[in-house]
PyMOL Python script that loads the backbone (N, CA, C, O; Angstrom):
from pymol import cmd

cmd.read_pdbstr("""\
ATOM      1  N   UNK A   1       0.836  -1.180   0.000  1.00  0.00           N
ATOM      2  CA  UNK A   1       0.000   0.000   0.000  1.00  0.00           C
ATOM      3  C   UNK A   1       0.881   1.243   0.000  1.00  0.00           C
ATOM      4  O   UNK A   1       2.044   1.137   0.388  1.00  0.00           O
ATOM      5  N   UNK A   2       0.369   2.489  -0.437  1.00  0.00           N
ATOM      6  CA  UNK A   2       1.129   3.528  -0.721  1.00  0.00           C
ATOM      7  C   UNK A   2       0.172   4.713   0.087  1.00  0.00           C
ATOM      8  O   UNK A   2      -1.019   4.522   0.332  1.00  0.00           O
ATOM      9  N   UNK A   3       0.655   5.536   0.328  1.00  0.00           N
ATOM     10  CA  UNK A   3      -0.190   6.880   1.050  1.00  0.00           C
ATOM     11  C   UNK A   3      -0.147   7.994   0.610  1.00  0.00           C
ATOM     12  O   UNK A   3       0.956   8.536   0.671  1.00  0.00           O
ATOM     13  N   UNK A   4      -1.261   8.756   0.019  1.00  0.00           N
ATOM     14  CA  UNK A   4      -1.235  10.563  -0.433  1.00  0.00           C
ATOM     15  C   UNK A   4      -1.974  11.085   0.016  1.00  0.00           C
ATOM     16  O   UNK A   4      -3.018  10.650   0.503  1.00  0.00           O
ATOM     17  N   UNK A   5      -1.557  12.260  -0.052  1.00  0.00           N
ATOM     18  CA  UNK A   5      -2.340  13.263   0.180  1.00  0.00           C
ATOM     19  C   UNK A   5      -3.205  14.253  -0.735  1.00  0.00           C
ATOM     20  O   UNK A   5      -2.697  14.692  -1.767  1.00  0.00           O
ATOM     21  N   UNK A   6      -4.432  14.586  -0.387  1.00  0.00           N
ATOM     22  CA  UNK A   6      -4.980  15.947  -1.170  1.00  0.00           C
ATOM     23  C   UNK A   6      -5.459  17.225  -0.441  1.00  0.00           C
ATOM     24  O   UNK A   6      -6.582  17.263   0.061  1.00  0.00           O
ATOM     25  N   UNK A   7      -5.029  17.751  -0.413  1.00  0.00           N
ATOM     26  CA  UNK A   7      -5.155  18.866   0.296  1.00  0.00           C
ATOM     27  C   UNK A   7      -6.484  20.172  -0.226  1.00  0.00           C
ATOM     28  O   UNK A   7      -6.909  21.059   0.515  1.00  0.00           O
ATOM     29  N   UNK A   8      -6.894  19.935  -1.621  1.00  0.00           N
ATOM     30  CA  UNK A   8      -7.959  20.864  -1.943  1.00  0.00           C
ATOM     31  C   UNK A   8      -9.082  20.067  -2.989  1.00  0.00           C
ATOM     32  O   UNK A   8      -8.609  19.475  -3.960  1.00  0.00           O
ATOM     33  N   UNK A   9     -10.372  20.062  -2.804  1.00  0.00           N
ATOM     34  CA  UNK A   9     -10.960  21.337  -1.991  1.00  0.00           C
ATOM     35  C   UNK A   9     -10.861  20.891  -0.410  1.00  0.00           C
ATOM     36  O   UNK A   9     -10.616  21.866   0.299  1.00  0.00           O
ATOM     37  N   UNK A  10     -11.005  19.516   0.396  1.00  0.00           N
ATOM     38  CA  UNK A  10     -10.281  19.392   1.618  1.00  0.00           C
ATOM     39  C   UNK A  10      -9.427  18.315   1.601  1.00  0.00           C
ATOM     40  O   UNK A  10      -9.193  17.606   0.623  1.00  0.00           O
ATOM     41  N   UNK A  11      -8.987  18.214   2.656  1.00  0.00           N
ATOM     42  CA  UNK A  11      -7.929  17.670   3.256  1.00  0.00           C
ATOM     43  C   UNK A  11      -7.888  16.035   3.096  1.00  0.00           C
ATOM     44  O   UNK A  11      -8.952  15.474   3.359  1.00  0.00           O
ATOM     45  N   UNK A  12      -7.045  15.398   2.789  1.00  0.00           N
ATOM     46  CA  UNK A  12      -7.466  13.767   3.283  1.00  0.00           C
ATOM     47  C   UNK A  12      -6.235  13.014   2.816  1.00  0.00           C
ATOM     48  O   UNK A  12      -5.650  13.159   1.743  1.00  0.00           O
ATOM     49  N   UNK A  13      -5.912  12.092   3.918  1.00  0.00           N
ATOM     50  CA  UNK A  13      -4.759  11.063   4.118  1.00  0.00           C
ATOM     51  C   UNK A  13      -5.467   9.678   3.404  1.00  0.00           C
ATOM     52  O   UNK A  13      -6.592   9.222   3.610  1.00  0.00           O
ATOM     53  N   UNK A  14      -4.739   9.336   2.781  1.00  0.00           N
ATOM     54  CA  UNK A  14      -5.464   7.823   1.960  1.00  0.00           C
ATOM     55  C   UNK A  14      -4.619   6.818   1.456  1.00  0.00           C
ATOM     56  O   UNK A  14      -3.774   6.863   0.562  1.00  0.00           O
ATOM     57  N   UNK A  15      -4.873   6.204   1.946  1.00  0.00           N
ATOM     58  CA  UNK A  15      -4.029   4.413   1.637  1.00  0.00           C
ATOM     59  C   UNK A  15      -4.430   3.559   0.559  1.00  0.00           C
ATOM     60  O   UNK A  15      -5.533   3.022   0.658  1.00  0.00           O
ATOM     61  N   UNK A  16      -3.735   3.343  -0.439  1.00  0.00           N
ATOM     62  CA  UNK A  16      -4.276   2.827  -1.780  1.00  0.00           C
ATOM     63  C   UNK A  16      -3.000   1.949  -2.067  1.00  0.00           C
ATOM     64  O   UNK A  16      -1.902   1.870  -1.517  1.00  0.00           O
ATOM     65  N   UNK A  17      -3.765   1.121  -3.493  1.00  0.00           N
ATOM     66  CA  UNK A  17      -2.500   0.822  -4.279  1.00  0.00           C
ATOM     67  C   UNK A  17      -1.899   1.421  -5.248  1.00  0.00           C
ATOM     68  O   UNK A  17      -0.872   1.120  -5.855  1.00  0.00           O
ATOM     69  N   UNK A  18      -2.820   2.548  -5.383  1.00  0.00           N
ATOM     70  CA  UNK A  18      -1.807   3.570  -6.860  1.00  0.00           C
ATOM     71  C   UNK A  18      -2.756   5.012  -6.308  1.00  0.00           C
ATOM     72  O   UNK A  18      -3.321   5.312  -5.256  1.00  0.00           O
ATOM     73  N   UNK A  19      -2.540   5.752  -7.816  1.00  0.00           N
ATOM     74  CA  UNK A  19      -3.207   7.433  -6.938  1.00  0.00           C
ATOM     75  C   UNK A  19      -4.555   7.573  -7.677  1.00  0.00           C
ATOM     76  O   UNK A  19      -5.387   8.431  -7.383  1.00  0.00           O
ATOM     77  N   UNK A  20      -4.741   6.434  -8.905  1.00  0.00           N
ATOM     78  CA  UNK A  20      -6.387   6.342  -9.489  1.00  0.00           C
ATOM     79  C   UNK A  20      -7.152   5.512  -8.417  1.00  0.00           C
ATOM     80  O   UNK A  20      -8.368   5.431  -8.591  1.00  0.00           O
ATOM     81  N   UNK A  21      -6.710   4.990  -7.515  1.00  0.00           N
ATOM     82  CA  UNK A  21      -7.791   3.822  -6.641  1.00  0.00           C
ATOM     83  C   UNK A  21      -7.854   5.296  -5.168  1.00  0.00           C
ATOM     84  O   UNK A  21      -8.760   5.582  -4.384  1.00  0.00           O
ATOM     85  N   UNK A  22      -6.626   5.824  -5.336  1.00  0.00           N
ATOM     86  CA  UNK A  22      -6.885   7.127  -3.764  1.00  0.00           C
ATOM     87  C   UNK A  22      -7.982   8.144  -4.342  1.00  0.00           C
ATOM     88  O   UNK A  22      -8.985   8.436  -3.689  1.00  0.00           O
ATOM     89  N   UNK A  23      -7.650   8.783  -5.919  1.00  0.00           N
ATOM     90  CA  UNK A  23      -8.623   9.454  -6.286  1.00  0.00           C
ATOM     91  C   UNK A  23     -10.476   9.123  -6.075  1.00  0.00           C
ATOM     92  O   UNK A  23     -11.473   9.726  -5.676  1.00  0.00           O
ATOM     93  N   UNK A  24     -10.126   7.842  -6.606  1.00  0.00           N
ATOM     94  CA  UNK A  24     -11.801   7.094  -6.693  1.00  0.00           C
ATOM     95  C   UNK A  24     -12.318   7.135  -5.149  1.00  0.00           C
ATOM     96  O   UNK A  24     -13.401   7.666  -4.902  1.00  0.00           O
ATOM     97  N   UNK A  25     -11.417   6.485  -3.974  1.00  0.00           N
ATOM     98  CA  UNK A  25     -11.848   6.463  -3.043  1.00  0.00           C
ATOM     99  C   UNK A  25     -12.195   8.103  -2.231  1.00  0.00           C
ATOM    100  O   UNK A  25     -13.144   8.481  -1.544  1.00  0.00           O
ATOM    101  N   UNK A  26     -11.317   8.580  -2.560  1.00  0.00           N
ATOM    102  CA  UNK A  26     -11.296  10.647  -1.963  1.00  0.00           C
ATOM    103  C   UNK A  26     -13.058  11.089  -2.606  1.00  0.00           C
ATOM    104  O   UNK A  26     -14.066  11.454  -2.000  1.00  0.00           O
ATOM    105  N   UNK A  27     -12.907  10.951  -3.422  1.00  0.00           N
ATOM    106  CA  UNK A  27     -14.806  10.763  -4.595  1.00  0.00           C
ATOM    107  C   UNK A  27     -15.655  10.471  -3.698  1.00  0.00           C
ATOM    108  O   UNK A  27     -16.177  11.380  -3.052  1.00  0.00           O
ATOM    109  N   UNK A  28     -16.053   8.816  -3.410  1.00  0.00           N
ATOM    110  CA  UNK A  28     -16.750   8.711  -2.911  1.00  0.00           C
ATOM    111  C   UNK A  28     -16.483   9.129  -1.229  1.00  0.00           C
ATOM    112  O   UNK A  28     -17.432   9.748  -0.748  1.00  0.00           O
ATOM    113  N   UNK A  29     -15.720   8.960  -0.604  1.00  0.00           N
ATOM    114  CA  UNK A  29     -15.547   9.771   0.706  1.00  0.00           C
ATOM    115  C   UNK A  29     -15.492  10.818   1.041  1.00  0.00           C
ATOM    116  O   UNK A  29     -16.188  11.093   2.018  1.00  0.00           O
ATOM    117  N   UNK A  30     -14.795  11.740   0.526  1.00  0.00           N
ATOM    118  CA  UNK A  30     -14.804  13.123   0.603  1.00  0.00           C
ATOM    119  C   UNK A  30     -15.383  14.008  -0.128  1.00  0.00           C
ATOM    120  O   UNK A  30     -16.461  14.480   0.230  1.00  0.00           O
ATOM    121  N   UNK A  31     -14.863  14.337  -1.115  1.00  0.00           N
ATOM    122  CA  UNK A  31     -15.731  15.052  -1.991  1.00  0.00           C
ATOM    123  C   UNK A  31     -15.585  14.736  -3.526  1.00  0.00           C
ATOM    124  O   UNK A  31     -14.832  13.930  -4.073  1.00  0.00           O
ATOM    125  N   UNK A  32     -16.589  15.664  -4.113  1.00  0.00           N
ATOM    126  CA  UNK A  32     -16.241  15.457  -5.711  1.00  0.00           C
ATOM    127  C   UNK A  32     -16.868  14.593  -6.656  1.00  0.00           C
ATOM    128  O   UNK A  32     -17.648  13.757  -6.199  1.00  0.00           O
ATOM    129  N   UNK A  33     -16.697  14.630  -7.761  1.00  0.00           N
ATOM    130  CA  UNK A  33     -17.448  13.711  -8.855  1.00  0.00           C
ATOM    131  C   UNK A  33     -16.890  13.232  -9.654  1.00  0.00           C
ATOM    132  O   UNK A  33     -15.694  13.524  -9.632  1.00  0.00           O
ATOM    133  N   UNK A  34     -17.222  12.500 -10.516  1.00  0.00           N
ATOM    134  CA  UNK A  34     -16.093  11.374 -11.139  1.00  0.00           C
ATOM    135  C   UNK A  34     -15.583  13.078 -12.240  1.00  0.00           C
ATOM    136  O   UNK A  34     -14.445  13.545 -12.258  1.00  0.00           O
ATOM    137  N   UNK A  35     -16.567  13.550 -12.866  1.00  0.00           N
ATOM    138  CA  UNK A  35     -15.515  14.158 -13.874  1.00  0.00           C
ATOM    139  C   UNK A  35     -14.815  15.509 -13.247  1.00  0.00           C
ATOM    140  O   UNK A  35     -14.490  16.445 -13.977  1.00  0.00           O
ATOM    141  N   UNK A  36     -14.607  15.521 -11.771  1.00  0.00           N
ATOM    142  CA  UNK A  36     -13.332  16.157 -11.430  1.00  0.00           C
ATOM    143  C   UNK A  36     -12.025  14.872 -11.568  1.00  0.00           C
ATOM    144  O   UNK A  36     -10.884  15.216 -11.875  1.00  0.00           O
ATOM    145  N   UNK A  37     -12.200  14.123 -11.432  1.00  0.00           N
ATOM    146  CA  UNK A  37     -11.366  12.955 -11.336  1.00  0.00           C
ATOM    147  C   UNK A  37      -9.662  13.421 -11.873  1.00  0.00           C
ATOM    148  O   UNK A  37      -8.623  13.011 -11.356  1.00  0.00           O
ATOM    149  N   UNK A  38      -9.772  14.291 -12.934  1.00  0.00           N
ATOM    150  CA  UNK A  38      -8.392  14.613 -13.595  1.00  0.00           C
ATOM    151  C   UNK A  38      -7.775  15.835 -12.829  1.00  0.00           C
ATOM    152  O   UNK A  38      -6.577  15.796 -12.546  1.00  0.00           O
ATOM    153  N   UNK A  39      -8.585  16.983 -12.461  1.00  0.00           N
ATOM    154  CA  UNK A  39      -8.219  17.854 -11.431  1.00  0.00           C
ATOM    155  C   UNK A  39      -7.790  17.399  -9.758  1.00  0.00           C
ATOM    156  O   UNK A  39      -7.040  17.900  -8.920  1.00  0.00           O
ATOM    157  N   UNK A  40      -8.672  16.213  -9.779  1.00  0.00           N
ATOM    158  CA  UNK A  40      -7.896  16.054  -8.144  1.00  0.00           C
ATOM    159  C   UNK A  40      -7.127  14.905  -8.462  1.00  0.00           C
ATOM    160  O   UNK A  40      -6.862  14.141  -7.534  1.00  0.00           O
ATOM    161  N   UNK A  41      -6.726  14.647  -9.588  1.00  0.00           N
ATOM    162  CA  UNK A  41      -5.493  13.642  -9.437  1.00  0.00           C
ATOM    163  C   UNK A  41      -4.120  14.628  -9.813  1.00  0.00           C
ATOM    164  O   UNK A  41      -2.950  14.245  -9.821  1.00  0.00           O
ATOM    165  N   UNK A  42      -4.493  15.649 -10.040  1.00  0.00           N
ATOM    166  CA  UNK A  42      -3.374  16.093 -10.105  1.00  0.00           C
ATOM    167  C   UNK A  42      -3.174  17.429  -8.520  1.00  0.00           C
ATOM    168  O   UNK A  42      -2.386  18.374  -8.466  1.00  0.00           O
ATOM    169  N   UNK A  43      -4.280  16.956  -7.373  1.00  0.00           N
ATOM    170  CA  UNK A  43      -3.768  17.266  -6.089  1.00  0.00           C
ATOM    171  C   UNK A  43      -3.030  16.381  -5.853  1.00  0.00           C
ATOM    172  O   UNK A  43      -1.879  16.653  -5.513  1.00  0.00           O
ATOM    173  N   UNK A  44      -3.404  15.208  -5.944  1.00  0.00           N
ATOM    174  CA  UNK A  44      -2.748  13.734  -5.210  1.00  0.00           C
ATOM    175  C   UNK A  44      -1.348  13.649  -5.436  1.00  0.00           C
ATOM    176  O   UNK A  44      -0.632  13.472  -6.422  1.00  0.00           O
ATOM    177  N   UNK A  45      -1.146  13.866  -3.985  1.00  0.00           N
ATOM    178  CA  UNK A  45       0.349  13.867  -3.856  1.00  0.00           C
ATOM    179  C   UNK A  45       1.101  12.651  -2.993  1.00  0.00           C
ATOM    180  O   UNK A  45       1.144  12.710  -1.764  1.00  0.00           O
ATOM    181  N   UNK A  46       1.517  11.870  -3.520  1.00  0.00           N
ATOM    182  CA  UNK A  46       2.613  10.789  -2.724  1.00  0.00           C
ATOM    183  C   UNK A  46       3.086  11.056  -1.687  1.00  0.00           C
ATOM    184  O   UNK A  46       3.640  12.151  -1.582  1.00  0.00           O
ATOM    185  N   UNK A  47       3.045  10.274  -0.701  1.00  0.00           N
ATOM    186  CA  UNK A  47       3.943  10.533   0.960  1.00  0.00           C
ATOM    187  C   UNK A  47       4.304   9.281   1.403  1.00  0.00           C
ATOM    188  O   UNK A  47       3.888   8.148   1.159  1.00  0.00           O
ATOM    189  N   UNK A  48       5.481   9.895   2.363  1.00  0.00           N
ATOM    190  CA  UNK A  48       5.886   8.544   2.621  1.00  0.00           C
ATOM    191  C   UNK A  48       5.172   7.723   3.781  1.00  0.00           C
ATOM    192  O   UNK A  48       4.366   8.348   4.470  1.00  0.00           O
ATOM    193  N   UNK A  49       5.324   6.798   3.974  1.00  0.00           N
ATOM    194  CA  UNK A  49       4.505   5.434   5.285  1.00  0.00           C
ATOM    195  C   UNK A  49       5.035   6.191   6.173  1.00  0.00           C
ATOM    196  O   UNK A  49       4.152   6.949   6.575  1.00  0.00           O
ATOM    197  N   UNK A  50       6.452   6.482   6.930  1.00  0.00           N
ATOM    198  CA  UNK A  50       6.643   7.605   7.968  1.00  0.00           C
ATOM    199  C   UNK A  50       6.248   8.819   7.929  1.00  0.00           C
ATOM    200  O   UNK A  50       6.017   9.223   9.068  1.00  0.00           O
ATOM    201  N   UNK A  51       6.085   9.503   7.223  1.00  0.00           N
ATOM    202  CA  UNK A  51       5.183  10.988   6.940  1.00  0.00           C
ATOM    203  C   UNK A  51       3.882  10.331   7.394  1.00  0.00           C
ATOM    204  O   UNK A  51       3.570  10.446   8.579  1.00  0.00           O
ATOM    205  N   UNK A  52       3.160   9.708   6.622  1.00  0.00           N
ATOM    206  CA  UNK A  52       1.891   9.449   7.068  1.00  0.00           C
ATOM    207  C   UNK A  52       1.347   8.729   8.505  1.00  0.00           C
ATOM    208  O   UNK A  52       0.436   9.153   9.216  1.00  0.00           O
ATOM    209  N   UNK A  53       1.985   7.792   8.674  1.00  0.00           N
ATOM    210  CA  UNK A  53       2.264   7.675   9.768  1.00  0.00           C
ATOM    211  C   UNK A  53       1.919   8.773  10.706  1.00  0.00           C
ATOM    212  O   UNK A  53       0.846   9.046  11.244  1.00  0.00           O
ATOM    213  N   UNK A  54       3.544   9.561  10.800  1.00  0.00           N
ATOM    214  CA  UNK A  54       3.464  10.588  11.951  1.00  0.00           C
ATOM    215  C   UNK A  54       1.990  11.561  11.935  1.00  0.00           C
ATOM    216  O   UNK A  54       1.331  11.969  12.891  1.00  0.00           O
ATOM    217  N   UNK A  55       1.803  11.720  10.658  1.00  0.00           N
ATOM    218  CA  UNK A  55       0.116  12.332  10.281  1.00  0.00           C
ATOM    219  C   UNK A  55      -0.967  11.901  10.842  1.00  0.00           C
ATOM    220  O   UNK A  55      -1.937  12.640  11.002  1.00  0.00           O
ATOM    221  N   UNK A  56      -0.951  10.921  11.134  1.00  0.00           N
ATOM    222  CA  UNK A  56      -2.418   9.539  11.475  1.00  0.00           C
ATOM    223  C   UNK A  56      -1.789   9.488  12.851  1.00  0.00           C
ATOM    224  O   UNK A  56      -2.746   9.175  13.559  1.00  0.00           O
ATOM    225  N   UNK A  57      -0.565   9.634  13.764  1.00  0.00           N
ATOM    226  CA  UNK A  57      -0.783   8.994  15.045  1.00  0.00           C
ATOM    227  C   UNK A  57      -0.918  10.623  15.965  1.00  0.00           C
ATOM    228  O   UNK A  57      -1.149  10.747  17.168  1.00  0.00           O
ATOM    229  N   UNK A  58      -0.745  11.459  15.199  1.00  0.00           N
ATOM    230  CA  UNK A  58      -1.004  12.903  15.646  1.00  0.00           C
ATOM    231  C   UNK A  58      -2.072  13.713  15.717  1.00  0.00           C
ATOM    232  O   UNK A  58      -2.257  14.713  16.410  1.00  0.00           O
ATOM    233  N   UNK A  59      -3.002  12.984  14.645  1.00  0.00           N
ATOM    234  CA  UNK A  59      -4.279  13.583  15.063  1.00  0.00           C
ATOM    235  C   UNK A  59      -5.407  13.013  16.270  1.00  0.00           C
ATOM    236  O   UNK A  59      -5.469  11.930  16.852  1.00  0.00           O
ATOM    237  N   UNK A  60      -6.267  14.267  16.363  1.00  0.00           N
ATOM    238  CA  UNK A  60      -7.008  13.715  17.405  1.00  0.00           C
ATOM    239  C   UNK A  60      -8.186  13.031  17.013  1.00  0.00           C
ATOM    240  O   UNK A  60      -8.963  13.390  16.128  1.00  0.00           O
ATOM    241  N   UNK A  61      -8.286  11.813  17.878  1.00  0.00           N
ATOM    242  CA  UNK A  61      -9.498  10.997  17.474  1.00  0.00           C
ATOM    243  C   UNK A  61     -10.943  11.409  17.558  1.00  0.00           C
ATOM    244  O   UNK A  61     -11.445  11.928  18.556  1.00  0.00           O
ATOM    245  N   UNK A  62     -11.440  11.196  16.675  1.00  0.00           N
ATOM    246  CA  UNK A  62     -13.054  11.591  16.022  1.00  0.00           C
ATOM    247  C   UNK A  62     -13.779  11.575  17.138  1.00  0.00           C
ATOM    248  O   UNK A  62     -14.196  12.638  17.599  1.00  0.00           O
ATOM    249  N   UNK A  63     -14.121  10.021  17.921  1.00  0.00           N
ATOM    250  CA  UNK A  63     -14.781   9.879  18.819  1.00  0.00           C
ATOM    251  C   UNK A  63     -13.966   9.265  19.884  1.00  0.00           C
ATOM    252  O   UNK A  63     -14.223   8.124  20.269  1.00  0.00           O
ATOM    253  N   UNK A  64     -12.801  10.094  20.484  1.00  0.00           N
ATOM    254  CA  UNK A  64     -12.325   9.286  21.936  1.00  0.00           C
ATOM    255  C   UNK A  64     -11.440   8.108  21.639  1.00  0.00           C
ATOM    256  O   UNK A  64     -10.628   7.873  22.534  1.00  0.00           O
ATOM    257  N   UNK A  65     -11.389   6.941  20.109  1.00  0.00           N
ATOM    258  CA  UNK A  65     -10.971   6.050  20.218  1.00  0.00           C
ATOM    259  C   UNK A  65      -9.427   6.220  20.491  1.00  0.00           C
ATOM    260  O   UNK A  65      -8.603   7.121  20.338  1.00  0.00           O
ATOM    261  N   UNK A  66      -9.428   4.808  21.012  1.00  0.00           N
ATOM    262  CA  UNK A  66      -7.872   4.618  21.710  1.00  0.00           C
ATOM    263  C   UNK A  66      -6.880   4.305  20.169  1.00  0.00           C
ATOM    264  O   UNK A  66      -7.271   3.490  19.333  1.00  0.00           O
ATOM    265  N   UNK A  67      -5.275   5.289  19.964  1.00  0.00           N
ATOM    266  CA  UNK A  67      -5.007   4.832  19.118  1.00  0.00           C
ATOM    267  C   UNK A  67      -4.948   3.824  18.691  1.00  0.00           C
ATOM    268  O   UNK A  67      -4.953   3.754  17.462  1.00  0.00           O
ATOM    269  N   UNK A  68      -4.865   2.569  19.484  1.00  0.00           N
ATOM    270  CA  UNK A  68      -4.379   1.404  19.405  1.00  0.00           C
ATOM    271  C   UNK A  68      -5.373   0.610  18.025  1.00  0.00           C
ATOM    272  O   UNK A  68      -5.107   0.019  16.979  1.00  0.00           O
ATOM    273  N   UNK A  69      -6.513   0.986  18.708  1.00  0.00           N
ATOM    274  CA  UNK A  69      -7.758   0.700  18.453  1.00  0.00           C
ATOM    275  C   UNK A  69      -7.100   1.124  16.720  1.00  0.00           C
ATOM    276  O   UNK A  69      -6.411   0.375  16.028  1.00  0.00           O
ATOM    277  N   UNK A  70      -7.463   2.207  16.439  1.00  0.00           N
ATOM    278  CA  UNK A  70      -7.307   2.994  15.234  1.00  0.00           C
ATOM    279  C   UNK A  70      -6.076   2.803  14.438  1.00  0.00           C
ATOM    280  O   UNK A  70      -5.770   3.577  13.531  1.00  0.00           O
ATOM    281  N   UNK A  71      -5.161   1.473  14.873  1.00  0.00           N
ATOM    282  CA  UNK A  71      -3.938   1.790  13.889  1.00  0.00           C
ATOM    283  C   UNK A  71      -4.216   0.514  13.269  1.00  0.00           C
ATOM    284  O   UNK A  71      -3.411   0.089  12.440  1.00  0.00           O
ATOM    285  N   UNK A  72      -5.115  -0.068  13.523  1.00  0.00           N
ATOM    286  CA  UNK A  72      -5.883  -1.154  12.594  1.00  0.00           C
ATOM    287  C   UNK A  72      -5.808  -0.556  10.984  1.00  0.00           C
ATOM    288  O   UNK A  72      -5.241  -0.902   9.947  1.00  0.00           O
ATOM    289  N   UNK A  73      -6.474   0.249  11.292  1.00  0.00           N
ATOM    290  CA  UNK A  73      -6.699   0.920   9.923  1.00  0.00           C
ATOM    291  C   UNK A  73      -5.644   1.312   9.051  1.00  0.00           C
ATOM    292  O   UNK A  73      -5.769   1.251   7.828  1.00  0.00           O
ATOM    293  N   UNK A  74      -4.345   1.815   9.765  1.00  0.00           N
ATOM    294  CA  UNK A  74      -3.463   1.845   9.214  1.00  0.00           C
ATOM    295  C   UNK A  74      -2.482   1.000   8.470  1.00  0.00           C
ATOM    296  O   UNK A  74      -1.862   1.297   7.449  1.00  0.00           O
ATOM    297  N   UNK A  75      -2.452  -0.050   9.127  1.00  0.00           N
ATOM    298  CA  UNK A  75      -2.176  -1.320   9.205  1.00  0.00           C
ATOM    299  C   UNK A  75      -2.917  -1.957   7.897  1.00  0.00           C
ATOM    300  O   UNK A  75      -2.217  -2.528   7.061  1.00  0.00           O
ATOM    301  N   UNK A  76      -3.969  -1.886   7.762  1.00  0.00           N
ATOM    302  CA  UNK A  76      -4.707  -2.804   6.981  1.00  0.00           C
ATOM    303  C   UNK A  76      -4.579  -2.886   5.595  1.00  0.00           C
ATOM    304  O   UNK A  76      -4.142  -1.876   5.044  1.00  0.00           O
ATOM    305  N   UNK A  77      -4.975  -4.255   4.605  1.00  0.00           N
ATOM    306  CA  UNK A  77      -4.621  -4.005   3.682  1.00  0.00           C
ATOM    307  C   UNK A  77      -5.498  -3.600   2.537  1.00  0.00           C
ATOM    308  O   UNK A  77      -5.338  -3.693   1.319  1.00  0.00           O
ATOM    309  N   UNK A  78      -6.502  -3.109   3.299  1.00  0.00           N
ATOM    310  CA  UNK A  78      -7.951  -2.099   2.869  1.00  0.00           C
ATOM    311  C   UNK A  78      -7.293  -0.660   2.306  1.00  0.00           C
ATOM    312  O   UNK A  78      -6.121  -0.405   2.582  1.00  0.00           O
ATOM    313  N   UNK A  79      -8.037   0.197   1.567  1.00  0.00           N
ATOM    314  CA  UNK A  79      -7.764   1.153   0.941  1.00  0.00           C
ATOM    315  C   UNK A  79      -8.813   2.012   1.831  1.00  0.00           C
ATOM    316  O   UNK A  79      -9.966   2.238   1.464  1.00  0.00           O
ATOM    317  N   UNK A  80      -8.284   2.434   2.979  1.00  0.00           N
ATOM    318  CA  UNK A  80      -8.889   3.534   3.673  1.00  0.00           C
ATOM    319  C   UNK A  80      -8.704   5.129   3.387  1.00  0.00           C
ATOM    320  O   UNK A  80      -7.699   5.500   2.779  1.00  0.00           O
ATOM    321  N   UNK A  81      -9.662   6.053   3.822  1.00  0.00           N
ATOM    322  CA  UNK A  81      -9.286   7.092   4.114  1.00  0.00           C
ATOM    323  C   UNK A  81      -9.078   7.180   5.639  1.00  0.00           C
ATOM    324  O   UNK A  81      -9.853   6.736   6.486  1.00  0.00           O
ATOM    325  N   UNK A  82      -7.681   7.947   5.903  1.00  0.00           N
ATOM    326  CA  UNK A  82      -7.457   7.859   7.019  1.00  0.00           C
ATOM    327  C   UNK A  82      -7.147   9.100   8.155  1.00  0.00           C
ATOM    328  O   UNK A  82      -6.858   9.036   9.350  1.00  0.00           O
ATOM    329  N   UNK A  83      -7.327  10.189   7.285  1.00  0.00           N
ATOM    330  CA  UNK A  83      -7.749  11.361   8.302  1.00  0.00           C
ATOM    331  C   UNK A  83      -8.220  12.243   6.884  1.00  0.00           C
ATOM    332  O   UNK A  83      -7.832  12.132   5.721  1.00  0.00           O
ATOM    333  N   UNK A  84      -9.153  13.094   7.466  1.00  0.00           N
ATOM    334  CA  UNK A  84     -10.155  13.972   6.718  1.00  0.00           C
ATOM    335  C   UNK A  84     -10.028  15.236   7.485  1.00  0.00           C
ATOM    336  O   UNK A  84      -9.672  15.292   8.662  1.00  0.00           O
ATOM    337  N   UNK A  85     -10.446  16.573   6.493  1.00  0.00           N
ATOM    338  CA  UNK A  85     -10.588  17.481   7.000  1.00  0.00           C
ATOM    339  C   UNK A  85     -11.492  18.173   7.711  1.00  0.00           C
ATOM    340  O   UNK A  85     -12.453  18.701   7.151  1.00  0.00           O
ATOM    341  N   UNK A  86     -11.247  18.268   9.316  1.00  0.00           N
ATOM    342  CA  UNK A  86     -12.090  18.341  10.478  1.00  0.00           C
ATOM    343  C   UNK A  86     -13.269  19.312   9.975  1.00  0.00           C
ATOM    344  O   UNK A  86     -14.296  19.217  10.647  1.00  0.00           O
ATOM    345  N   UNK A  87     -13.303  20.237   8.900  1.00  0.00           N
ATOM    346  CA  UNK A  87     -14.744  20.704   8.790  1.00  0.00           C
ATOM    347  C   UNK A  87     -15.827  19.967   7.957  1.00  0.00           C
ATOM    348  O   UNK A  87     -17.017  20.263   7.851  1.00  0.00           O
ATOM    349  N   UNK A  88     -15.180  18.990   7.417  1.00  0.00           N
ATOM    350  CA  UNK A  88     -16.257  17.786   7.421  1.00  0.00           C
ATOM    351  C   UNK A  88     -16.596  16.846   8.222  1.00  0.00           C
ATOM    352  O   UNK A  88     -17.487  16.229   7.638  1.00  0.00           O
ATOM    353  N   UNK A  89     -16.359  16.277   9.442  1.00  0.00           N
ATOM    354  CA  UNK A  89     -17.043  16.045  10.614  1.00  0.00           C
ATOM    355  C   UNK A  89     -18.338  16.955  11.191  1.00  0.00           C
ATOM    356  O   UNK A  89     -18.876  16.655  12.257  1.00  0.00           O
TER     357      UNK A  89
END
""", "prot")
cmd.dss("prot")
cmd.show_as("cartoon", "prot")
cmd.util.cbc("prot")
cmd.orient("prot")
């Protein structure tokens, strides 16, 4: 798995196997429609597993959960989004 980032129109950490499966997933999770698809692939920016990492164990949890709990997700070999931008909560 690989990790990027998009930073506009918000924010979001995402675990994929390439940056068309992070785009598709940022779509249906965050925002957007398939025919932005070429504009926010060219937000999608590559980071490294330690960058992201330090990104995901630094933020604060949504609802209270214990990191421990939450590094499942990180861990996994699911294509999560894994932190979003807090004005979408």
């Amino acid at each position: 798995m690989f990790f990027y980032e998009i930073h506009d129109p918000y924010y979001a950490l995402i675990k994929a196997n390439d940056d068309e499966e992070a785009v598709k997933k940022y779509i249906e999770v965050v925002a957007g429609e398939e025919s932005e698809f070429e504009s926010l692939a060219e937000e999608c920016e590559p980071v490294s597993k330690a960058y992201a990492y330090e990104r995901f164990i630094s933020a604060p949890c949504e609802d209270g959960k214990q990191l421990i709990e939450n590094l499942k997700y990180f861990n996994s070999d699911e294509v999560e989004i894994l932190l979003i931008d807090g004005s979408l909560l």
